[in-house]
C-alpha positions as CSV (number, residue, x, y, z in Angstrom):
1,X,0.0,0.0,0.0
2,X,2.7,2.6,1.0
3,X,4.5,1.7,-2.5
4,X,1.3,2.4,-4.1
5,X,0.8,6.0,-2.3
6,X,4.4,6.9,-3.3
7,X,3.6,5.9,-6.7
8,X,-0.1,8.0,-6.6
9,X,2.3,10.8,-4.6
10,X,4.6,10.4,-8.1
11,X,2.0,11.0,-10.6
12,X,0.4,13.5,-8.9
13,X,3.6,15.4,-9.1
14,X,3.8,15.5,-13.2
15,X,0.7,16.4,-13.1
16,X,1.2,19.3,-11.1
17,X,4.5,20.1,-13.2
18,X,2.3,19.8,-16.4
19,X,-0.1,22.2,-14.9
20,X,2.5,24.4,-14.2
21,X,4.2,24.5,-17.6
22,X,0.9,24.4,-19.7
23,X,-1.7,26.1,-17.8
24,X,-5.2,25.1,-17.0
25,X,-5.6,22.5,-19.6
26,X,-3.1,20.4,-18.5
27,X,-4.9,18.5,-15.7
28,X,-6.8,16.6,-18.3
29,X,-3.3,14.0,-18.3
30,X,-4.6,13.1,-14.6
31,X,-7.2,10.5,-15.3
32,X,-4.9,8.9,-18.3
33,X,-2.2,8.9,-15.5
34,X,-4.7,7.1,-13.1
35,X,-5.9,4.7,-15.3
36,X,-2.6,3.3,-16.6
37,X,-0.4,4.4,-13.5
38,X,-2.4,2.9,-10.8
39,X,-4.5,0.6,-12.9
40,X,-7.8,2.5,-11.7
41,X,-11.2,2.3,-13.6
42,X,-12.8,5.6,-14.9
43,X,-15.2,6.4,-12.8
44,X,-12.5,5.7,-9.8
45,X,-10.2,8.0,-11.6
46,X,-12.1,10.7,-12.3
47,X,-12.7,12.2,-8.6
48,X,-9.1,11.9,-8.0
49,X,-7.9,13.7,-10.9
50,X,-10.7,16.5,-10.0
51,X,-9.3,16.7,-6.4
52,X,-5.5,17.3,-7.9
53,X,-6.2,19.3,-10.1
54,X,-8.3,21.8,-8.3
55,X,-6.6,21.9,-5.3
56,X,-3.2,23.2,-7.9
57,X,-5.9,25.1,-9.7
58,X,-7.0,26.7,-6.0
59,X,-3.0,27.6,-5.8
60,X,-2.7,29.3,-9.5
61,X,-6.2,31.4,-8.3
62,X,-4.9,32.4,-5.0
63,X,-2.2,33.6,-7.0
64,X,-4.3,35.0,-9.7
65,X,-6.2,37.0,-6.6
66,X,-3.2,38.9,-4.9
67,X,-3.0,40.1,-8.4
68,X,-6.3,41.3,-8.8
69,X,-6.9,39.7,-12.2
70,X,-9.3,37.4,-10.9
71,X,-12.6,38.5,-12.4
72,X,-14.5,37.1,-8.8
73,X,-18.0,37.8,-9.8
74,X,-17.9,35.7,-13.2
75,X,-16.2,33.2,-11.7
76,X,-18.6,32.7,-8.6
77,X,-21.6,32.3,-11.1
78,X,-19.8,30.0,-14.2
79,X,-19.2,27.6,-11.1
80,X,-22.6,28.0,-9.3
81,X,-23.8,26.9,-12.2
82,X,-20.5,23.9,-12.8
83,X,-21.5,23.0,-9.3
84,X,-25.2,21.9,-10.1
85,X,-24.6,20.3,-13.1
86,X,-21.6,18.1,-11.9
87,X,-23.7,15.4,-10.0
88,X,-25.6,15.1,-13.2
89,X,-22.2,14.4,-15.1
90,X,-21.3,11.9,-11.9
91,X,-24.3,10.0,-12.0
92,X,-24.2,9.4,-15.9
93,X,-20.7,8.2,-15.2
94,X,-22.3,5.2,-12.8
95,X,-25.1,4.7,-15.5
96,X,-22.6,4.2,-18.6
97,X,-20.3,1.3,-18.9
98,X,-16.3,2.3,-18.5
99,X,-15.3,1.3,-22.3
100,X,-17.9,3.9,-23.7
101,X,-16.3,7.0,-20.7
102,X,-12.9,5.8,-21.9
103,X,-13.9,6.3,-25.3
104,X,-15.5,9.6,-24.5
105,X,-12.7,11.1,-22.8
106,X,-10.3,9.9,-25.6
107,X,-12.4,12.0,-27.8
108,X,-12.9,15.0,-25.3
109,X,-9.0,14.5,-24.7
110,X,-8.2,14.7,-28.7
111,X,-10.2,17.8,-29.0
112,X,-8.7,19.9,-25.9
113,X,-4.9,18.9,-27.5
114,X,-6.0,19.6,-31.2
115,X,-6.7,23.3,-29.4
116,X,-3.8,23.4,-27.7
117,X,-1.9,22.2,-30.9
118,X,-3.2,25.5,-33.0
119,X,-2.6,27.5,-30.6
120,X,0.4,27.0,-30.2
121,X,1.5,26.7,-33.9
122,X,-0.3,30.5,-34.1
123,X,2.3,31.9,-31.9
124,X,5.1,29.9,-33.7
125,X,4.1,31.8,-36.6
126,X,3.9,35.2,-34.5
127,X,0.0,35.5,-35.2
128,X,-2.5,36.8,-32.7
129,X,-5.3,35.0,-31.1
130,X,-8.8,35.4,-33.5
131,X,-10.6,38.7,-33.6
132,X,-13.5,39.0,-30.7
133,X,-17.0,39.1,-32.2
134,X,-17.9,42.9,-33.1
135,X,-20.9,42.4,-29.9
136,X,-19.2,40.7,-26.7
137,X,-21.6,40.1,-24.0
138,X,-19.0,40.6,-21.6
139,X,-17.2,43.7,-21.9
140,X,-14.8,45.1,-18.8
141,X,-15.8,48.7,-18.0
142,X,-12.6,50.5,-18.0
143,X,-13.5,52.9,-15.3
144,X,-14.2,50.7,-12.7
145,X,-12.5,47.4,-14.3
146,X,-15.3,45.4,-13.6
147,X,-17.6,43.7,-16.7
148,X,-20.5,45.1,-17.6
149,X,-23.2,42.7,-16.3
150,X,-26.2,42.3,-19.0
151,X,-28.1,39.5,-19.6
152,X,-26.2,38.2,-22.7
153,X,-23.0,38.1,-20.2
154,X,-24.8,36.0,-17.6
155,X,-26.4,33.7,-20.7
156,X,-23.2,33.1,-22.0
157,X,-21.3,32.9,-18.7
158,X,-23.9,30.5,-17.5
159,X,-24.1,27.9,-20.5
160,X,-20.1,27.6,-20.0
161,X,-20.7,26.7,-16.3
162,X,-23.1,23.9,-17.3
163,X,-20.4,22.5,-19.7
164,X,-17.5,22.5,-17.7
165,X,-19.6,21.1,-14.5
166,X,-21.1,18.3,-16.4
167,X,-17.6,17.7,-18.2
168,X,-16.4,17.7,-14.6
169,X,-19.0,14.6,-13.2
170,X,-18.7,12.3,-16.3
171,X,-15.2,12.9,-16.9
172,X,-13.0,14.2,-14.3
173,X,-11.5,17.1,-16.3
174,X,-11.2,20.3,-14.7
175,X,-12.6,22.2,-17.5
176,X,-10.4,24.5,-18.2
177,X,-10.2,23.8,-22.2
178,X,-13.7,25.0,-22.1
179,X,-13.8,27.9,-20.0
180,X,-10.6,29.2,-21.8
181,X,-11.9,29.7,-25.3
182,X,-15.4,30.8,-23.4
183,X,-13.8,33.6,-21.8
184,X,-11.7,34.8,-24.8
185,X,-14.9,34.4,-27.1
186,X,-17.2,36.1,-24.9
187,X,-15.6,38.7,-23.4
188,X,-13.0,41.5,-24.3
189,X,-10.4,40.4,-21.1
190,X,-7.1,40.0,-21.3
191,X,-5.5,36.6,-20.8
192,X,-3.9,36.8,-17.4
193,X,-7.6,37.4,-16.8
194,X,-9.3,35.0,-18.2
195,X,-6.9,32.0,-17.4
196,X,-7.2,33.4,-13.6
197,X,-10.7,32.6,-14.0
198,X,-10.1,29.8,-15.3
199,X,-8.2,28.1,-12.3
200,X,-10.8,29.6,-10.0
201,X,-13.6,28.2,-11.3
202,X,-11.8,24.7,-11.7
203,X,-10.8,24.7,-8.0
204,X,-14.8,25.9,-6.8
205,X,-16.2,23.4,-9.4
206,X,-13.5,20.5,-9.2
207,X,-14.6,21.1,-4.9
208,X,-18.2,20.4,-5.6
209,X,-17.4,17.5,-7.7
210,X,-15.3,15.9,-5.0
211,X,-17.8,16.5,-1.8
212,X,-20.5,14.5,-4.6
213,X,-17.8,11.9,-5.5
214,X,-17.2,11.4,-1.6
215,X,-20.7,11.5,-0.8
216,X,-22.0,8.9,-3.4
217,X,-18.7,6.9,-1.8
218,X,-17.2,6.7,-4.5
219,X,-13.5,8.4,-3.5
220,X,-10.9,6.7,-3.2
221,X,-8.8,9.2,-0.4
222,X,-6.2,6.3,0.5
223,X,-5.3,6.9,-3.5
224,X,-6.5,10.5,-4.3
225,X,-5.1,12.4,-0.8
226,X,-1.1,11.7,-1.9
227,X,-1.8,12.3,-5.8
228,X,-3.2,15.3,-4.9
229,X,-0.4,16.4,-2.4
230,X,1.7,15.6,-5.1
231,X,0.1,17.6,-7.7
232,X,0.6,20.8,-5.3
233,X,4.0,20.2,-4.7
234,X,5.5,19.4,-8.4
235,X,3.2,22.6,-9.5
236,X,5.0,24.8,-6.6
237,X,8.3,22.9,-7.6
238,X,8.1,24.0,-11.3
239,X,6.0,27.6,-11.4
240,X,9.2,29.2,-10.6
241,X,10.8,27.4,-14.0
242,X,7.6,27.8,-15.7
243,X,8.4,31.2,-17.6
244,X,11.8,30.0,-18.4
245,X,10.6,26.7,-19.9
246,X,6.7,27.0,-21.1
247,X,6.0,27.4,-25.0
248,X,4.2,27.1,-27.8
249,X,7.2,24.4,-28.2
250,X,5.7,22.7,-25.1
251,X,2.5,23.4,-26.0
252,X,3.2,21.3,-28.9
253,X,4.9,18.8,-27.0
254,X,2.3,18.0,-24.5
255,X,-0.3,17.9,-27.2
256,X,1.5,15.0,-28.7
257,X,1.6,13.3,-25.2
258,X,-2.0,14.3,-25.1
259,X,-2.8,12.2,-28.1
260,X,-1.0,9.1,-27.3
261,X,-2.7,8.9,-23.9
262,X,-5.9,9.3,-25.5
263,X,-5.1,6.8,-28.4
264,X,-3.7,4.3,-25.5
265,X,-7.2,4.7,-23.7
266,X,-9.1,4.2,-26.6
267,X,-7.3,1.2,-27.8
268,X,-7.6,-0.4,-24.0
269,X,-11.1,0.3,-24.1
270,X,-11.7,-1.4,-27.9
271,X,-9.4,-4.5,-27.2
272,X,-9.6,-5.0,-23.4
């Protein structure tokens, strides 16, 4: 058992280092890490790769607070509404059989690293992210740096809560390749911002997720408790490399790990 903590402890660790070097999106190599690491099933996976990465992401928002580029209000509502909708993602994950959630989150997983890919190749070629739309719902009023609160902005800011939450019950993902793009299509904030944001609502949603997962009895704290104290410590380990060694080159990189997890998981769960 201790060797298997240590090992859980390990993992948890590159995940944290991953977080730290890629951002938000990179928790979504947790449940991949879980599955083939520890040999755990999906639905066991999941809540443990929710509780590492949102107690990192909690780190990257406390950060992101100090700062004062936390956008508080948006966050609080996007998970309010994450929050609801993730025991409705957790219960379809007890409903469905684990070859079709592996085969889900292989394609959920291809998807957030073919983003992640673009992006990146963007900035190799020194081009900017795409224009906003001409109409943002969310625009930051410059006088009191707050955003403008209509009921386009709370639509918009709502339907990416119910996304991410439910993404966060079926899954485990953190949700952070959703709010991302969100945030950058529906309002005029800058990036420091909106991956602030980001992290916050992870760590408020990824909570509510892991008090359901607990309740229903299906967390595993023996496992999840040193992956997660892993996943703090390699992300406090690294952040201080993080602007000497992050990317678009990384980027790449860790879209290409990205793909081989998800094709690894989606060839275990075709051929057994």
């Amino acid at each position: 058992m201790i060797e298997h903590q240590l090992l859980g402890a390990g993992l948890g660790a590159i995940i944290g280092a991953v977080l730290a070097l890629t951002g938000a999106g990179g928790g979504i190599l947790a449940v991949p890490l879980l599955v083939f690491g520890l040999g755990l099933t999906m639905v066991e996976a999941a809540p443990i790769g929710l509780l590492a990465v949102g107690l990192a992401a909690a780190v990257g928002a406390i950060i992101g607070l100090r700062q004062g580029v936390v956008r508080y209000r948006a966050a609080l509502l996007i998970a309010a509404v994450g929050v609801l909708f993730a025991p409705l993602g957790l219960m379809l994950a007890h409903h469905l059989p684990n070859t079709p959630l592996q085969l889900l989150f292989g394609g959920v997983l291809v998807y957030a690293c073919l983003r992640i890919w673009r992006k990146a190749a963007r900035e190799l070629k020194g081009e900017t992210a795409g224009a906003h739309r001409l109409i943002e719902p969310c625009v930051l009023n410059p006088l009191q740096g707050r955003l403008r609160w209509t009921l386009p902005c709370a639509r918009a800011l709502a339907g990416t809560g119910a996304l991410s939450g439910l993404l966060s019950g079926l899954l485990g993902v953190g949700g952070g390749f959703v709010i991302i793009p969100a945030l950058n299509r529906y309002s005029n904030l800058r990036m420091a911002s909106i991956v602030s944001t980001s992290l916050a609502v992870i760590a408020l949603v990824s909570a509510g997720s892991v008090i359901s997962a607990t309740l229903a009895g299906v967390m595993h704290w023996q496992v999840g408790a040193p992956f997660a104290l892993g996943a703090v410590i390699g992300l406090l380990m690294v952040r201080p490399l993080a602007a000497r060694l992050a990317g678009p080159r990384l980027q790449q990189l860790f879209a290409l790990a990205g793909w081989a997890a998800a094709l690894m998981l989606m060839g275990k769960a075709l051929l057994g």
